[in-house]
C-alpha positions as CSV (number, residue, x, y, z in Angstrom):
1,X,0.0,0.0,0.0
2,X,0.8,3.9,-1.0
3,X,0.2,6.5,1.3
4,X,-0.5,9.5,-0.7
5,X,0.8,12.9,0.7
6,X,-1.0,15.8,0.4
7,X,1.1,18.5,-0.4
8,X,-0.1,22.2,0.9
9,X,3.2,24.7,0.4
10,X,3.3,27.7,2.2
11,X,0.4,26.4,4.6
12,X,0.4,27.9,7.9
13,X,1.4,25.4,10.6
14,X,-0.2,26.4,13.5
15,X,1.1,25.2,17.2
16,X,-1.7,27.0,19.2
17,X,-4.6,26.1,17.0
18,X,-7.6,24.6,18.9
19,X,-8.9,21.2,19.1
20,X,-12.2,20.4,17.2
21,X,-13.7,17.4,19.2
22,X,-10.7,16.3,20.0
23,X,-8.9,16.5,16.7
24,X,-5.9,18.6,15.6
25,X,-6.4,19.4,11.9
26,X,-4.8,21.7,9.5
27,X,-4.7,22.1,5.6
28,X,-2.8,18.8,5.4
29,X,-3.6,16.4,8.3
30,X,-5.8,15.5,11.1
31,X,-4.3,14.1,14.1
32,X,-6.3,12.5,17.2
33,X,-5.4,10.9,20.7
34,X,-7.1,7.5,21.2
35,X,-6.8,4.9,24.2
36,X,-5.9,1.4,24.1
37,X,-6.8,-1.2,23.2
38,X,-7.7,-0.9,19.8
39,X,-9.7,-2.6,17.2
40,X,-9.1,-4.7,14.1
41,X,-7.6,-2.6,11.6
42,X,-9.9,-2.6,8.3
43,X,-8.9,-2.2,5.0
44,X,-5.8,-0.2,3.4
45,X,-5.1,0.8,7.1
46,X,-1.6,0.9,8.6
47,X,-1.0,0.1,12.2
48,X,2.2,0.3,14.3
49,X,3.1,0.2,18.2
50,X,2.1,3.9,18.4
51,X,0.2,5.2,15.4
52,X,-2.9,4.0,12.9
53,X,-2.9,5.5,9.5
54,X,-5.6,5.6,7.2
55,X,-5.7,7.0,3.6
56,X,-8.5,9.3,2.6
57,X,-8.8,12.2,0.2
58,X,-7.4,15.3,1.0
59,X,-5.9,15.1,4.8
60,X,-3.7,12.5,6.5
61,X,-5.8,10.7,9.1
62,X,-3.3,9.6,12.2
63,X,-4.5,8.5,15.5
64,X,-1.3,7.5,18.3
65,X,-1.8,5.7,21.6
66,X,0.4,8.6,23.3
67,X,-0.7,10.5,26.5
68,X,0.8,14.0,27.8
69,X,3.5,11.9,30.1
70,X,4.9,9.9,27.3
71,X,5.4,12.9,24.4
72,X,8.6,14.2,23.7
73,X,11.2,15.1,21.1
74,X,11.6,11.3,21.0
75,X,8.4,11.5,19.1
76,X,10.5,12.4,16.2
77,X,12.2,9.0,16.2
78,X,8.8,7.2,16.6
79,X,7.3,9.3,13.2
80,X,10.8,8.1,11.6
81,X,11.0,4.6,12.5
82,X,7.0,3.4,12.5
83,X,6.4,5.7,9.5
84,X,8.6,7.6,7.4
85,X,11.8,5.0,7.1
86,X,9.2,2.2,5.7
87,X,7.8,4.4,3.1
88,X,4.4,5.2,4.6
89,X,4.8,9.2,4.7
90,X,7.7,11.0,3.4
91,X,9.1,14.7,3.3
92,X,10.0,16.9,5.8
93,X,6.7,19.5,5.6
94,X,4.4,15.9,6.1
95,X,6.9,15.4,9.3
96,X,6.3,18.9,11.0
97,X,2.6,18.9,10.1
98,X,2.4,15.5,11.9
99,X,5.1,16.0,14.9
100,X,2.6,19.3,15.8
101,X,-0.7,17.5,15.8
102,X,0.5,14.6,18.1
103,X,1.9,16.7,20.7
104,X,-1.3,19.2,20.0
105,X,-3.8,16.2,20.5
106,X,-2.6,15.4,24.4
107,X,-4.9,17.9,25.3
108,X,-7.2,20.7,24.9
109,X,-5.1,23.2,25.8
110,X,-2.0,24.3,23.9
111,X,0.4,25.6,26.6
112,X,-0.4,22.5,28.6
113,X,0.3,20.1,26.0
114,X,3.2,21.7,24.7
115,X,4.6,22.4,28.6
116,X,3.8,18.5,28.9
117,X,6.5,18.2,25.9
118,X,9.4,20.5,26.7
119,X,9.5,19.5,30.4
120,X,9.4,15.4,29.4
121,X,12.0,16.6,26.5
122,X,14.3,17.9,29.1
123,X,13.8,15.5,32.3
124,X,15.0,12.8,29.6
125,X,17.8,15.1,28.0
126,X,19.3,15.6,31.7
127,X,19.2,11.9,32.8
128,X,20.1,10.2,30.1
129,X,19.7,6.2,29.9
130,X,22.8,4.4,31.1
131,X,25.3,2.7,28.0
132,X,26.6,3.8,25.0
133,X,24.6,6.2,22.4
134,X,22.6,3.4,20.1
135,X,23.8,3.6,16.0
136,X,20.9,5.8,14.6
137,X,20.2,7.8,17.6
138,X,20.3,10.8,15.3
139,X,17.0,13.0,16.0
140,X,16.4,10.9,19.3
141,X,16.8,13.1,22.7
142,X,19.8,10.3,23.7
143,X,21.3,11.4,20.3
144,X,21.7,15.1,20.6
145,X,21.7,15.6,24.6
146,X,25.2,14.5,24.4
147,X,25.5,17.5,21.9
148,X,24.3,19.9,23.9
149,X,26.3,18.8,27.0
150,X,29.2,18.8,24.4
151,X,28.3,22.3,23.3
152,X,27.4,24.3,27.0
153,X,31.0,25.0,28.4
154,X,32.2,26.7,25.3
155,X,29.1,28.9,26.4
156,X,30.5,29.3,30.1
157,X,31.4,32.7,31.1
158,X,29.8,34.5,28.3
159,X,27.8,37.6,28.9
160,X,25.4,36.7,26.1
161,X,24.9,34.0,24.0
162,X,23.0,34.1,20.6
163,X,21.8,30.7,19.2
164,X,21.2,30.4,15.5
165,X,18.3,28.3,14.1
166,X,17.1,27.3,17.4
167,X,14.1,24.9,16.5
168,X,12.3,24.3,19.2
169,X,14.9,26.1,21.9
170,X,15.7,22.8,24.1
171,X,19.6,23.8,23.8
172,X,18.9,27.6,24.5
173,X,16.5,26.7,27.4
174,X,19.7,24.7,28.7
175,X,22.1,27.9,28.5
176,X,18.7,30.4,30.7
177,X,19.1,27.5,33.0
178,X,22.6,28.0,33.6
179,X,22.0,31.2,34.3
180,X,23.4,33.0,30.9
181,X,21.3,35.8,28.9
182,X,20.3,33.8,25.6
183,X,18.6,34.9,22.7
184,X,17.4,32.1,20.5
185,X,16.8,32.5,17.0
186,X,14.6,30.8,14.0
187,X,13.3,31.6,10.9
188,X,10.3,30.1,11.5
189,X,7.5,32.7,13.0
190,X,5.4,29.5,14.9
191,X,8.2,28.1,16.6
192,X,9.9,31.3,17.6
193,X,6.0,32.2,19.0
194,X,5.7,28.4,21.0
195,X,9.5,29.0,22.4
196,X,8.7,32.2,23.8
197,X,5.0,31.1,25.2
198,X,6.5,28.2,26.7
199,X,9.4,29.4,28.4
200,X,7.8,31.4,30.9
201,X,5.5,28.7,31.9
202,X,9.2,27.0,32.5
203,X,10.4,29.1,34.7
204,X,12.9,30.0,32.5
205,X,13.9,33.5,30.9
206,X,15.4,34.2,27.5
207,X,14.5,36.3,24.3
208,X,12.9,34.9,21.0
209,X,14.2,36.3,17.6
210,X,12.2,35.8,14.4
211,X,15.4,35.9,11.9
212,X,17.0,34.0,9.1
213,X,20.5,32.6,10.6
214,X,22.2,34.3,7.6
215,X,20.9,37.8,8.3
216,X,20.1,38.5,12.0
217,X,20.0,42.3,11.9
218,X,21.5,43.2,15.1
219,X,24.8,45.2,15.3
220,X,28.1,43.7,14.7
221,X,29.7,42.1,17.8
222,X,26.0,42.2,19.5
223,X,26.7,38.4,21.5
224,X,30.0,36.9,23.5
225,X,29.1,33.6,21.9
226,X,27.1,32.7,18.5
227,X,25.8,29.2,18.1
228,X,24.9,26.9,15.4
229,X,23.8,23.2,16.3
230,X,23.0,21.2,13.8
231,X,22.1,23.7,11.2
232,X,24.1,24.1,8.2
233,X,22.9,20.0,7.3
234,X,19.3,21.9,6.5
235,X,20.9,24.8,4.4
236,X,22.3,24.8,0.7
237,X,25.8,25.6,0.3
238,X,25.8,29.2,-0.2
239,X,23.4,29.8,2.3
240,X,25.3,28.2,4.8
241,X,28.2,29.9,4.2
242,X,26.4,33.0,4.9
243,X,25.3,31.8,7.8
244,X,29.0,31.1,9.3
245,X,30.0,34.8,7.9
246,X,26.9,36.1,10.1
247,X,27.7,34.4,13.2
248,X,31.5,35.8,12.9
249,X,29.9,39.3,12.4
250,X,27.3,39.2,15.4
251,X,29.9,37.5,17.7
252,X,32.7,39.3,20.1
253,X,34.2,36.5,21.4
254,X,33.5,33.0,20.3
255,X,31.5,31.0,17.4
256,X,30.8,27.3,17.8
257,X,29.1,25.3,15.3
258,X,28.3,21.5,15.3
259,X,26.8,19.3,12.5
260,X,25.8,15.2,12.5
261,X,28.7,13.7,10.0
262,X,26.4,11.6,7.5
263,X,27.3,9.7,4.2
264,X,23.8,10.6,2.7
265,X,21.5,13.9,4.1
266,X,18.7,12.4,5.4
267,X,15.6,14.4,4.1
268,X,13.3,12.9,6.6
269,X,15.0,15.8,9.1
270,X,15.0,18.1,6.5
271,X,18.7,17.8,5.6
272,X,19.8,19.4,2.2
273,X,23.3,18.1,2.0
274,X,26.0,16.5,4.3
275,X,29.1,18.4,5.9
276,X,32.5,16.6,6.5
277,X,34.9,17.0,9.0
278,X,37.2,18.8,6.3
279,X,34.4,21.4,4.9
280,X,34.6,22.4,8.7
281,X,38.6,22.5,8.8
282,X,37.9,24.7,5.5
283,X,35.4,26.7,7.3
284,X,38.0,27.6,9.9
285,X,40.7,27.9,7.9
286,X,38.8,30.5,5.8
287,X,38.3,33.2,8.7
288,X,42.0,33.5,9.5
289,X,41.2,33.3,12.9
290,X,42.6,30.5,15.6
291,X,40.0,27.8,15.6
292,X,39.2,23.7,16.1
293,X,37.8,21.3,14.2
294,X,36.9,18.0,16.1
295,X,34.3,14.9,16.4
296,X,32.3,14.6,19.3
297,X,28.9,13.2,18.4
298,X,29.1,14.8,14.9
299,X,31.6,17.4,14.1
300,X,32.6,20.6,15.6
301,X,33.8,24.0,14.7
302,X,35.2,26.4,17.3
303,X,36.6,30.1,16.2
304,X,37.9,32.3,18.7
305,X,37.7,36.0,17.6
């Protein structure tokens, strides 16, 4: 069986958007909560551990099993294993559209269904399951914590830190834990408008900056520390590389970037391209400034201005 993907560009995705009897829906998908145990699947419907699909015209129909305890940013690893990886929805517009309805459907409310996911997200991120990073962790909360840990002491000190295609904000919410003034940054208006809804109700303060990485439009040397984690994969080449010239022009003392070191991009994240250990050693060469280039969990890039 084919799962066709509607296809909506340009649609707005909307994390604050109410439940209609219990159903998230936008111009692509409609996503719903329902408890165990369920029924015989009928016809030309796919079933995993955590998610039934069924094919109709128009919208992708998905019902999951999970309650407000169990969603987190491991939810991207369930979409990827039980549903994208075998063929059953692909692209990464399908991926967001269905990530934001699952976390949506846990409950009527917005902020309490989306506090319900960052606080899971980063009780797991901070005790980590005992043993060795599994192979193809990338996208998983065991795969990047060890990223972030990696990536918050070249942060330390700083007066202000500036972090560059934030996402959802898990790393920046780290640094305003620690204390530091952070400014996390996306191009995307939605998640810049969840980050900075949520992080109040988290006890946690920070600023929220709608902006393209490659043009922030703050003055130059605005930030002690710029950085990029696991970014430039999602960027064509020459946007990338104006990414890395804007975070060296926004940044008075440091710039760290990190990126996962794959053989192919995977599109089910969204990645455009792959970046090797020696495009980052050209990266650093290129600024004529001291810098590092190592593997940690992916590949690193410090510059020290």
């Amino acid at each position: 069986m084919t799962v066709l993907v509607p296809t909506h560009p340009g649609a707005p995705l909307d994390p604050f958007a109410p439940l209609v009897d219990g159903v998230y829906r936008d111009a692509a998908v409609e996503v719903s909560a329902q408890a165990e145990p369920r029924g015989a699947a009928g016809p030309g419907v796919v079933r995993t551990t955590h998610f039934e699909l069924r094919p109709g015209p128009g919208r992708i129909r998905l019902t999951h099993v999970l309650g407000a305890a169990e969603v987190d940013d491991d939810l991207a690893g369930l979409l990827a294993d039980e549903l994208f990886a075998p063929g059953w929805l692909r692209g990464s517009e399908t991926f967001e559209r269905v990530f934001t309805g699952v976390v949506r459907s846990v409950d009527e409310d917005p902020v309490t269904a989306w506090t319900a996911f960052y606080r899971n997200t980063m009780a797991k991120a901070a005790a980590p399951a005992p043993g060795p990073v599994p192979d193809g962790a990338h996208g998983t909360i065991a795969g990047y914590a060890p990223v972030w840990d990696h990536a918050l002491p070249y942060a330390a000190g700083s007066a202000s830190v500036l972090e560059l295609g934030s996402c959802f904000g898990f790393f920046a919410l780290r640094l305003a834990a620690e204390g530091l003034a952070v400014t996390a940054s996306d191009v995307s208006p939605g998640t810049v408008e969840l980050l900075a809804s949520i992080a109040p109700a988290l006890g946690l303060p920070l600023q929220a900056l709608v902006a393209d990485a490659a043009h922030v439009g703050v003055p130059d040397s605005s930030y002690d520390t710029v950085i990029a984690l696991h970014l430039l994969e999602h960027l064509d080449p020459d946007h990338g590389d104006r990414v890395l010239a804007e975070a060296l022009r926004v940044a008075r003392r440091r710039v760290v970037v990190a990126v996962p070191l794959e053989d192919v991009a995977d599109d089910t994240w969204g990645h455009v391209r792959t970046v090797s250990l020696a495009d980052l050693d050209a990266w650093g060469a290129a600024t004529g400034l001291p810098y590092d280039v190592h593997e940690h969990h992916g590949g690193w890039l410090v510059v020290d201005l």
